[in-house]
C-alpha positions as CSV (number, residue, x, y, z in Angstrom):
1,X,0.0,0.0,0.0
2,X,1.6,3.6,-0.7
3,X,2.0,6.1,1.8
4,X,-0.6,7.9,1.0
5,X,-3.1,5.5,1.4
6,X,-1.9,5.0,4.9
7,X,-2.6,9.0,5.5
8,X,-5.9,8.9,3.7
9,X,-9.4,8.2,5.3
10,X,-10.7,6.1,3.0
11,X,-9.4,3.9,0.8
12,X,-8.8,5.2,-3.1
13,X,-7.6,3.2,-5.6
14,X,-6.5,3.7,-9.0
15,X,-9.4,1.8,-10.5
16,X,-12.0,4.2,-8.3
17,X,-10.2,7.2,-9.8
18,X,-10.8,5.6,-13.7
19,X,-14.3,4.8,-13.0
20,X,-14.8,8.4,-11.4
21,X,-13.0,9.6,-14.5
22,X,-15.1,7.4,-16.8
23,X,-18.5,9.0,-15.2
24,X,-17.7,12.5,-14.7
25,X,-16.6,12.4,-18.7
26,X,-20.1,10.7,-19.4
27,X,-22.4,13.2,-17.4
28,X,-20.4,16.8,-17.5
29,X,-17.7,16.1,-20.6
30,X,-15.2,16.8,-18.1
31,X,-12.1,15.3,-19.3
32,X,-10.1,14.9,-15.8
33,X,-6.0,14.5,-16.0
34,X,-4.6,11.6,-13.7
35,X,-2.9,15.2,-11.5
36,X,-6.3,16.0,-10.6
37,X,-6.2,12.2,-8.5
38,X,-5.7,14.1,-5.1
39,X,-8.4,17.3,-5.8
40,X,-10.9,14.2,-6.7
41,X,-10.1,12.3,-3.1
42,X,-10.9,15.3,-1.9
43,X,-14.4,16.6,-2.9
44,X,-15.3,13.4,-3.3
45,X,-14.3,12.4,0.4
46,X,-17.4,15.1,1.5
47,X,-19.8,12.9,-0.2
48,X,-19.0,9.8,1.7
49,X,-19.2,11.9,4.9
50,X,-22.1,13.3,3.8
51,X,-23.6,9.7,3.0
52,X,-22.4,8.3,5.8
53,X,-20.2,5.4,3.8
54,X,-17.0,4.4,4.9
55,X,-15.6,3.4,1.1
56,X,-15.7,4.6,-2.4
57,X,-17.1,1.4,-3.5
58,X,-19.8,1.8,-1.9
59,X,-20.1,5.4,-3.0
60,X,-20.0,4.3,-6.6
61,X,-22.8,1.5,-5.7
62,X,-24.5,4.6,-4.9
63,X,-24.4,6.7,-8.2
64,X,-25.8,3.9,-10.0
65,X,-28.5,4.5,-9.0
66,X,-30.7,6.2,-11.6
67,X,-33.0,7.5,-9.5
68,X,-30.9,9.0,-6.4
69,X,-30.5,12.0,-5.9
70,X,-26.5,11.7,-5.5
71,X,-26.0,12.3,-9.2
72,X,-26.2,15.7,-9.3
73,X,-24.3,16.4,-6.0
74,X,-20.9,13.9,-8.0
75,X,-21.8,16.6,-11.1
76,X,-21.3,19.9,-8.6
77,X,-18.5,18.1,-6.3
78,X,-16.4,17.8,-9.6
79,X,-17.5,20.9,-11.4
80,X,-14.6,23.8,-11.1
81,X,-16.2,27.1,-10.6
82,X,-13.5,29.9,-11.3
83,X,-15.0,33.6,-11.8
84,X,-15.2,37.1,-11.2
85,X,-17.1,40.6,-12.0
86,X,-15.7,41.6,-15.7
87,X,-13.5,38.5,-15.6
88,X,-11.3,39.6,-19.1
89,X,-12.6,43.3,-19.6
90,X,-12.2,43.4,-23.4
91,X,-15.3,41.4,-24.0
92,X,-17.8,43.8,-22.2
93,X,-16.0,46.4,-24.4
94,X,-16.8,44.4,-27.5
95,X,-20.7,43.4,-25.9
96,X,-21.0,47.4,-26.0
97,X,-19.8,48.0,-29.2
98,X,-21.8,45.3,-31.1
99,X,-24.4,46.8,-29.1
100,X,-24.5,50.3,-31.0
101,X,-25.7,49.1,-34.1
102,X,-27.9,46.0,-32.9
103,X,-31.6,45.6,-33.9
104,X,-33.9,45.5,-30.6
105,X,-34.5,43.2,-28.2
106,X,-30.8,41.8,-27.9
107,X,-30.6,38.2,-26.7
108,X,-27.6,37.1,-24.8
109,X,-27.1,33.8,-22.9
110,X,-24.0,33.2,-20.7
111,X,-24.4,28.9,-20.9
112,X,-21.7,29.2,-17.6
113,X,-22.9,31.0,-15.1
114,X,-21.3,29.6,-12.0
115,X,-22.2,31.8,-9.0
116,X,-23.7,34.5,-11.0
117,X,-20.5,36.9,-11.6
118,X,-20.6,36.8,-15.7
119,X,-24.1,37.3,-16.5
120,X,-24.2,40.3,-13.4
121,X,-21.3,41.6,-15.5
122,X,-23.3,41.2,-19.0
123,X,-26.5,42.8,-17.4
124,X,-24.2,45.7,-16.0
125,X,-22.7,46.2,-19.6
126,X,-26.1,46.3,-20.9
127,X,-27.5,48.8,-18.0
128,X,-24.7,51.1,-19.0
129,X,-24.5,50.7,-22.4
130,X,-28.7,51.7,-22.5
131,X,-28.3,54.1,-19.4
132,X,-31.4,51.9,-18.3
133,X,-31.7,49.3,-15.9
134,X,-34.1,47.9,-18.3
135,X,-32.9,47.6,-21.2
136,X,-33.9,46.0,-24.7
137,X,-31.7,42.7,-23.6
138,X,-32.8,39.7,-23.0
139,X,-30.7,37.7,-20.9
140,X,-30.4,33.7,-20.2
141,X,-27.9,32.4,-17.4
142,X,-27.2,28.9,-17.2
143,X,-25.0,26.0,-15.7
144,X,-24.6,22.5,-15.1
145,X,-23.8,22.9,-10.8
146,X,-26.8,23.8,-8.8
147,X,-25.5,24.7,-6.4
148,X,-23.5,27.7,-7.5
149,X,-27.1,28.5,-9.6
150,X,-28.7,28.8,-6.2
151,X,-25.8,31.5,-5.2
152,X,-26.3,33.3,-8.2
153,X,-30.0,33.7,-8.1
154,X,-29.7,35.3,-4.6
155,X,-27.0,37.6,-5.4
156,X,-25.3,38.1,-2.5
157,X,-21.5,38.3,-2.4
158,X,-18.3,39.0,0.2
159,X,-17.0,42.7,-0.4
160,X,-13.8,41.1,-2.1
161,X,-15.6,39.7,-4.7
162,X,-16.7,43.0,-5.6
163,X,-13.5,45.0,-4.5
164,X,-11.6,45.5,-7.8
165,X,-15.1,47.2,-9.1
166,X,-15.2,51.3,-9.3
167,X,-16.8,52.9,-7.0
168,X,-19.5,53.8,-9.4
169,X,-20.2,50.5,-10.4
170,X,-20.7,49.1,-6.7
171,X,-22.9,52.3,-6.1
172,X,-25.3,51.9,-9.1
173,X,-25.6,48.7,-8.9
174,X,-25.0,47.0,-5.1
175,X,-26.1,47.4,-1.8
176,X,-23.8,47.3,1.1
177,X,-24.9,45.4,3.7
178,X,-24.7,46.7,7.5
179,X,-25.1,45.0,11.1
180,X,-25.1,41.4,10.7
181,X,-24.6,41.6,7.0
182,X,-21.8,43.9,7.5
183,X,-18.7,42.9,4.8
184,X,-21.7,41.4,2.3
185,X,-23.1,43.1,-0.8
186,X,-26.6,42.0,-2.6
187,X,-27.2,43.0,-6.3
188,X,-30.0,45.5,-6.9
189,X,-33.2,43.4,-7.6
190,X,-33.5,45.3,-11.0
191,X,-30.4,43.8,-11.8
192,X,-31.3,40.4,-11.2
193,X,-34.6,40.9,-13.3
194,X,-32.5,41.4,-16.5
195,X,-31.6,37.3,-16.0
196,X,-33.2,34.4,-15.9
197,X,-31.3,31.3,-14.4
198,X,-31.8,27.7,-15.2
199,X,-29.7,24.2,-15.0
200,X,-28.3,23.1,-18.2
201,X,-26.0,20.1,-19.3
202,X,-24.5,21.5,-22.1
203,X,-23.8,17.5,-23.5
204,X,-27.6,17.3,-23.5
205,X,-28.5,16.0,-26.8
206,X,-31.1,18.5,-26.6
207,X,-31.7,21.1,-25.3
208,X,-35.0,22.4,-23.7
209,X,-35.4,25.7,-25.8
210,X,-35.5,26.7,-29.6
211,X,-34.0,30.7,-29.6
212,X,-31.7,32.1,-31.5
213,X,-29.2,34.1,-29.4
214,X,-27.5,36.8,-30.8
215,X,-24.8,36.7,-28.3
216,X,-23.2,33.5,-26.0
217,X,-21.0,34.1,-23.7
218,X,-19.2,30.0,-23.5
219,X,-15.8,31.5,-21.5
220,X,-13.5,28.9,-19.8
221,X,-15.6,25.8,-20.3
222,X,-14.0,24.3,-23.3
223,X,-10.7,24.0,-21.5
224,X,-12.2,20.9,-19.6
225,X,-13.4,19.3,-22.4
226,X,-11.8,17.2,-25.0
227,X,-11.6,17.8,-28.9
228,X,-14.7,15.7,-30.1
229,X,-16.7,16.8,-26.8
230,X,-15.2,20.8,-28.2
231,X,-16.6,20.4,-31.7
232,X,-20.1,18.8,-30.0
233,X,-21.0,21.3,-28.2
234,X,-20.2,24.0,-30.9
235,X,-22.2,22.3,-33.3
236,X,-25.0,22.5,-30.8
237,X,-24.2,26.4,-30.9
238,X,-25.2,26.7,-34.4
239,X,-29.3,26.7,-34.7
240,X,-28.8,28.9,-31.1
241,X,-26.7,31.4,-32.1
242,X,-27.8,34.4,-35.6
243,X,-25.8,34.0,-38.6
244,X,-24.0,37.6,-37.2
245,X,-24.0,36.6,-33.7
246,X,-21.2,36.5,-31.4
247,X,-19.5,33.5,-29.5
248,X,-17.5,34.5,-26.8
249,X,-14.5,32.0,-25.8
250,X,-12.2,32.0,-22.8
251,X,-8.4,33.5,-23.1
252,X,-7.0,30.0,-23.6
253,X,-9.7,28.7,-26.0
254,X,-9.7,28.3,-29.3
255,X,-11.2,25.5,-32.1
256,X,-9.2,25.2,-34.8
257,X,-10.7,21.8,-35.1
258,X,-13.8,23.6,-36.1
259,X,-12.9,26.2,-38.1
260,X,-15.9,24.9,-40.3
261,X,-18.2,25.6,-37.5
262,X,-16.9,29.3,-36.0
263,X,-14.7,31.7,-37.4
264,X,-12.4,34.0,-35.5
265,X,-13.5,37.4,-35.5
266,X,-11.6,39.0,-32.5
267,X,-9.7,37.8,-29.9
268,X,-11.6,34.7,-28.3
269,X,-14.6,36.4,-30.5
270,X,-16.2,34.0,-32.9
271,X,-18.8,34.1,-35.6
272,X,-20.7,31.5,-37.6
273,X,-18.1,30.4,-40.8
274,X,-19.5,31.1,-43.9
């Protein structure tokens, strides 16, 4: 047995971490590395607390079954949620400037919402942009982790999530909180009635909507995926997205696999290939 197994509380084998590997692929298209090993002991270790079990095995046993609801906590335990309020700038620059010349209503979806930061950012855009906080935009804020959804919706953040913001931002569009909610700051309901949240799987074969978007915001969510899972998902893009729509990528994404799919336009800017 290595030492680490003698440190660990439970028991985690190589063969767990493959099957863990195989499942998380199936149900999120999360293609893990065998150096995320430790970080999947880890989250994973909750859930056996959580379910009282005192072995993975048994813990596997358990997400076979179809109808438990232990599926969807594996999905968010393995799900990396990594964001922040106007998380590479540029974009919101470009969102603005495509903006000028767009026919109303604008509809934007941002397919990774985690705990709310990017589509807060896209609605703030849009507020400022239209001087209104309710503005010809239609916005759609989705994710496969409930749990960070359930943050989102309620808006409510530690003041160093928001501390990099001006100080005109955090007035227009925050609340401070005071007493027991000192070092917390809520987003301004008329903020949070520009979006409307909702659980997604972007590997669904289908999805439960037929729009067309003319913007989707799909930022650092490739990067866990592998090529074919890449060019899947993209091609799902396509009946969503307006022939002059915009996709927006994450800094270290890009498909040259399907460059008949999505065309570079800007940097980590796409538009359907003609």
């Amino acid at each position: 047995m290595q030492a680490d197994q003698l440190s660990r509380e439970f028991h985690f084998t190589e063969d767990d971490f493959l099957i863990i590997k195989d499942l998380i692929y199936k149900r999120a298209g999360i293609n893990l590395a065998i150096s995320k090993r430790d970080m999947v002991y880890s989250r994973l270790s909750r859930r056996l607390r959580a379910n009282k079990l005192r072995t993975f095995q048994q813990y596997l046993a358990l997400l076979n079954d179809p109808k438990g609801d232990e599926q969807q906590e594996f999905v968010n335990s393995l799900t990396t949620n990594l964001t922040s309020f106007f998380r590479e700038a540029h974009h919101f620059d470009i969102l603005k400037e495509f903006l000028q010349d767009r026919k109303t209503p604008v509809k934007i979806w941002c397919c990774a919402a985690s705990t709310g930061e990017e589509p807060y950012s896209i609605a703030m855009a849009c507020a400022e942009h239209y001087q209104s906080f309710r503005p010809p935009v239609e916005i759609w804020a989705s994710d496969l982790d409930t749990k960070v959804l359930a943050k989102a919706e309620k808006g409510i953040y530690s003041f160093d999530r928001v501390e990099r913001l001006s100080d005109q931002r955090l007035k227009a569009f925050f609340f401070r909180g005071k007493g027991d909610n000192l070092g917390l700051v809520k987003v301004k309901s008329e903020l949070q009635d520009m979006i409307r949240f909702f659980q997604l799987n972007l590997l669904d074969k289908r999805w439960p909507f037929n729009e067309q978007f003319d913007v989707i915001f799909c930022r650092n969510v490739m990067i866990y995926f592998d090529k074919p899972t890449q060019r899947n998902v993209l091609t799902n893009f396509l009946p969503h997205i307006k022939d002059d729509g915009l996709l927006f990528a994450g800094h270290s994404e890009s498909f040259p696999q399907a460059s008949d799919l999505f065309t570079l336009r800007r940097h980590t800017v796409y538009t359907k290939a003609r």
